[in-house]
C-alpha positions in Angstrom: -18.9 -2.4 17.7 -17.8 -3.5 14.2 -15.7 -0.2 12.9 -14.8 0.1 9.4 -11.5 0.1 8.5 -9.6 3.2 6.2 -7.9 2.2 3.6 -5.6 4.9 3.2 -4.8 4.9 6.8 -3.9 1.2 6.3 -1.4 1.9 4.0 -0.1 5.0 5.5 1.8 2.6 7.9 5.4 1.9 6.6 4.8 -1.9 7.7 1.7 -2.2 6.4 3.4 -1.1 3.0 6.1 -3.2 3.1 3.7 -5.8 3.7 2.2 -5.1 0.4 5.0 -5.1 -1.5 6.0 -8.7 -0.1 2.8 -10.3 -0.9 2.6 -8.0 -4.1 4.2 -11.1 -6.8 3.6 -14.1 -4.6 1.2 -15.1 -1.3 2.9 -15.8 1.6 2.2 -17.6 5.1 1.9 -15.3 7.9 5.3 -16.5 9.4 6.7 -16.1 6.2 5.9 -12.0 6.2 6.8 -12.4 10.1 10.5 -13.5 9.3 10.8 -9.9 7.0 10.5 -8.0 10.4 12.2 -7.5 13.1 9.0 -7.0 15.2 7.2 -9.6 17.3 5.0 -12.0 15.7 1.8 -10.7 17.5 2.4 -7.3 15.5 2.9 -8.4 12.3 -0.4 -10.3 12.5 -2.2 -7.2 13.6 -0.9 -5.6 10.4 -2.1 -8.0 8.7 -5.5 -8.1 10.1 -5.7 -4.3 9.7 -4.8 -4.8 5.5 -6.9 -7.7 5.4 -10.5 -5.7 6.9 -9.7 -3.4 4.7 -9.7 -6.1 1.7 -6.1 -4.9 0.5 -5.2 -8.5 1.4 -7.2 -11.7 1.0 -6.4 -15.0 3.1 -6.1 -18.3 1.3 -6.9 -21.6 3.9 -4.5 -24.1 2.5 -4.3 -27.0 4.9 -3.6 -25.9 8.3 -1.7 -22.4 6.6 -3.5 -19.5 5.4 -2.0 -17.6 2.8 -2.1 -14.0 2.2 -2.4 -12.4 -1.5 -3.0 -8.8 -2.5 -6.3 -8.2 -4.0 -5.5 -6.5 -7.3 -9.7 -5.3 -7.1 -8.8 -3.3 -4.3 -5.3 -1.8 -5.2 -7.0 -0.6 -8.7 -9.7 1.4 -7.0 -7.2 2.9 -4.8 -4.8 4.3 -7.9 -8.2 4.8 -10.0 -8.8 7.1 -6.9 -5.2 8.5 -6.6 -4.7 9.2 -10.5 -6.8 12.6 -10.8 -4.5 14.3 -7.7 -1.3 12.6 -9.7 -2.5 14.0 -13.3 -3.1 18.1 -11.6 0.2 17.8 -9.9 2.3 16.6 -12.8 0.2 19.7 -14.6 1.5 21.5 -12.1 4.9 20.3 -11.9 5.3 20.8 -16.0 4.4 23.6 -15.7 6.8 25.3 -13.0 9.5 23.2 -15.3 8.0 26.1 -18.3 9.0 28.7 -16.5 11.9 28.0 -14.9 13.8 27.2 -18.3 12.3 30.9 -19.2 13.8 32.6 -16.3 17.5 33.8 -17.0 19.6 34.9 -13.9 20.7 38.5 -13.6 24.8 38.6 -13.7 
């Protein structure tokens, strides 16, 4: 059984998201993300299979190393997603701000 991956319960793992951020400006071997962690081997490449079925990550065969890089694509149509719930809470959040600088304590 071949069971699609979600993508926001990928990154919901602190790992996962550290991950991320490593591979974020440069790609990196898995033993290089491994040596990041202090977690066995065996669990960092689980992660990393997790990010990667959900195409957050791409591998790159170089030689006998595969290299890991964040797929921009991916990350976009997650924030494109994201942005509508950011913009209503910052509407939100501005306008609580409004109203607290109207409200004077009673002395």
């Amino acid at each position: 059984m071949n069971l699609r991956r979600d993508v926001f319960q990928a990154i919901a793992d602190p790992t996962r998201r550290a991950i991320l951020l490593l591979v974020a400006t440069q790609s990196m071997t898995a033993g290089a993300i491994a040596a990041n962690f202090d977690t066995a081997r065996p669990t960092v490449s689980k992660h990393l299979q997790i990010l990667t079925e959900c195409e957050l990550l791409k591998q790159e065969q170089n030689g006998r190393e595969v290299h890991y890089h964040l797929n921009a694509k991916k990350m976009k149509e997650i924030a494109d997603f994201i942005e509508p719930f950011r913009q209503m809470w910052d509407d939100r959040f501005n306008k609580l701000e409004a109203i607290m600088k109207q409200y004077k304590p009673d002395k």
